[in-house]
N, C-alpha and C positions, 0 to 999 in steps of 0.2 A: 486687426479684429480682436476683439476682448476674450480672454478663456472662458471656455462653455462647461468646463468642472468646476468640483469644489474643493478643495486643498485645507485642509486645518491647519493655521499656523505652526502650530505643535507637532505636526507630522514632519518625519525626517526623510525627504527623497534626496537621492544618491544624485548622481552625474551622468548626463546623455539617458536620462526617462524620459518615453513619450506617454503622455497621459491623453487620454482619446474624451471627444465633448462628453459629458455629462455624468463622467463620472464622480463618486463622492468617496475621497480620504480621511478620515475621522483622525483624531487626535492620538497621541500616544502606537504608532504606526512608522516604520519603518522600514524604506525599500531602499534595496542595493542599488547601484551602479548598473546600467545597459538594458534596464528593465525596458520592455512596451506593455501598458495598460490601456487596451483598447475602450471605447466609449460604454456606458451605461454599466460600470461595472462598482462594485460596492466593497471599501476595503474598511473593516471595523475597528476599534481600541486592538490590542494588541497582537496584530500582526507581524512578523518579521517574516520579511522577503528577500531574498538573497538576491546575488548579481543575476545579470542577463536572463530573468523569469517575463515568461510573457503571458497576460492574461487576458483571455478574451469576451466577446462581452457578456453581459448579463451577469456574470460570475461573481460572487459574493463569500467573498473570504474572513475569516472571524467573527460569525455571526454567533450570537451567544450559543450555549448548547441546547439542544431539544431534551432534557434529561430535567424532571420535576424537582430533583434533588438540587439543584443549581442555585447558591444561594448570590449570584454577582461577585464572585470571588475572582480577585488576581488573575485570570488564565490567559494562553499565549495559543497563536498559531505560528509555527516554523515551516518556510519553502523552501527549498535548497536551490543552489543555483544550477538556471538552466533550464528547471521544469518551464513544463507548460502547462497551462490552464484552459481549458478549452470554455465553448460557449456555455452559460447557465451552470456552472461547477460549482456547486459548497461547501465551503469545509468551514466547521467550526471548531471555536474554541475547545479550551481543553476544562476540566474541572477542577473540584477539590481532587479527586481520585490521582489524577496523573499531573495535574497541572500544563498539558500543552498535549496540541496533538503536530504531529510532525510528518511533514511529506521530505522524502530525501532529496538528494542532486539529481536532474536531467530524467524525473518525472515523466509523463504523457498520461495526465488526467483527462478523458476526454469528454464531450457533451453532456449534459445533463448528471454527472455523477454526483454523488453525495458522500463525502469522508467526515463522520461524526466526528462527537470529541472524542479527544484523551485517544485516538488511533496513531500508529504508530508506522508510516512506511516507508521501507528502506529506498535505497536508489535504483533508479532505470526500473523503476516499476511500471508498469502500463494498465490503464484501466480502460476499457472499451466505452463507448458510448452507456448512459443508463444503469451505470454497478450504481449499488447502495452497501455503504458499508456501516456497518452498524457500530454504536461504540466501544472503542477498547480494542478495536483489533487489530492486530500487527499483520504485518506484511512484507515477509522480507526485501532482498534487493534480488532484480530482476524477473520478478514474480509477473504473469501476464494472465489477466482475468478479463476473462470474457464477456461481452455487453450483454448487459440486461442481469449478471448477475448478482445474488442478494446475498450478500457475508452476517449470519448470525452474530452478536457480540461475544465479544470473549476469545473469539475464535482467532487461530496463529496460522499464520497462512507461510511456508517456508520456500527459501531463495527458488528462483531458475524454475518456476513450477507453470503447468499451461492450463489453466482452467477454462473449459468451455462454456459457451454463452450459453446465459438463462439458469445459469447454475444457482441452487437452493442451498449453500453451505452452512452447515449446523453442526460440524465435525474441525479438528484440526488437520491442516494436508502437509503432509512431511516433505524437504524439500527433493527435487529433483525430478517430481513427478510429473503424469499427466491424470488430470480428475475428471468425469466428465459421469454421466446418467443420473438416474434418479431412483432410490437417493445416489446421491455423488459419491462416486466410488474411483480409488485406484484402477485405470486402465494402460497400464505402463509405466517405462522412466520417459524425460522429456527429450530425445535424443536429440530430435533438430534443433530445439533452443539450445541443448549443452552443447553442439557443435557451434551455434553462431556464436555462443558464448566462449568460446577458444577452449571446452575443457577438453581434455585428449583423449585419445583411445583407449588408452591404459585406463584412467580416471572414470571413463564410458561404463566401464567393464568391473568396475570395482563395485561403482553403484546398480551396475545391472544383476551382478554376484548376489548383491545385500538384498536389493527389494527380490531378487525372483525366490529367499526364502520367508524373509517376510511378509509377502499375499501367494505364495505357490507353493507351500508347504504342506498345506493344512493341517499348520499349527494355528493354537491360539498366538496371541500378541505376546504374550512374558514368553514362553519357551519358544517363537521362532525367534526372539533377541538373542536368548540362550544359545540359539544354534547358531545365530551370525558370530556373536562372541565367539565361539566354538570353531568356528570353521574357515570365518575370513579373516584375514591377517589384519591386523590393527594399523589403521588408518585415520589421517585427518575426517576426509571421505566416510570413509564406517564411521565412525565413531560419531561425526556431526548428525547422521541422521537418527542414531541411537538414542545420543543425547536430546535430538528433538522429540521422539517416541514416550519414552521414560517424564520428559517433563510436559506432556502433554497434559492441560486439565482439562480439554474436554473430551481428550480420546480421537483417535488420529481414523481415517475414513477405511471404511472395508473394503476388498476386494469384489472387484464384478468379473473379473478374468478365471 
């Protein structure tokens, strides 16, 4: 039986790819080794796919950017190996801005999502069915957002964090947290994930020290820093969520607790 896809000569697939009927490879595209590309799925100019990434269908990967300023320049999509790509997923290219937008290793983008350009996300990230994420924005590794939610652009979303579904994010969320109301607000640290994540008790207890004077002070934002500097012993831990605080540009979310 003859293949039901379409392959650009110019396209570089790997070894042991299954490519499913009907889908189209465009030129200048490159997948790893062990990949499955399930039928009706659409892979543009320049994609790179890493090993054993599976995509399923409908999903349309380096579609140029939805951004006016986009003049067809150079740009790249990067997938790390492992992710997955669930049904109808977009993610586009990157711009002049950043030049690429990037999903990390072992992924679960799922349904319907949408990763603009020039976004930026780390590994074992989870997106629920229906996130839309807008351009430019980061996202750490292991970060888990909730279906249906919409990420404002610009916005830095930080590691190991549990954002609940239908979320309106217009803020930055510092890591370790959990976000959830409206507007989205600090409503704790994310204990269950930092235990499935192996972090320890001690480690628990460092970032639970730091956030409960940072939203349970009421201080402002500079002087409960002031006070964590002040009072908790200097740590990877401290100091990472400090340093996310301090370099926030959009300003990191309030407290609802």
């Amino acid at each position: 039986m003859a293949n039901l896809y379409n392959v650009h000569p110019e396209a570089k697939i790997g070894s042991n790819v299954e490519i499913g009927d009907f889908t189209t490879i465009y030129e200048d595209v490159e997948i790893g080794d062990n990949c499955k590309i399930y039928g009706n799925v659409t892979v543009f100019p320049g994609a790179r796919i890493g090993e054993g990434v599976t995509i399923f269908p409908g999903a349309v990967i380096s579609g140029i950017p939805q951004d006016l300023k986009f003049r067809g320049e150079e740009t790249f999509v990067y997938i790390g190996d492992g992710t997955i790509l669930r049904e109808c997923t977009t993610v586009n290219r990157g711009t002049a801005s950043k030049g690429k937008t990037v999903i990390g290793k072992n992924c679960l983008i799922m349904a319907y999502s949408h990763v603009a350009h020039d976004c930026r996300l780390g590994d074992r990230v989870i997106m629920s069915n229906a996130c839309q994420i807008a351009g430019e924005v980061r996202i750490d590794d292991a970060a888990v957002i909730g279906g249906g939610s919409l990420i404002h652009q610009f916005c830095h979303i930080g590691r190991n964090i549990m954002l609940q579904g239908g979320a309106l994010v217009n803020k930055d969320i510092p890591p370790f947290v959990k976000a959830a109301r409206e507007p989205i607000s600090y409503v704790g640290i994310n204990s269950v994930g930092l235990h499935r994540n192996h972090f320890t008790d001690e480690e628990i207890r460092i970032i639970n020290d730091v956030y409960r004077i940072l939203y349970l002070s009421d201080l402002n934002i500079t002087n409960a820093v002031k006070l964590v500097r002040d009072t908790c012993a200097a740590s990877p831990l401290r100091d990472e969520i400090i340093d996310f605080i301090e370099h926030s540009e959009r300003g990191v979310i309030r407290s609802a607790i």
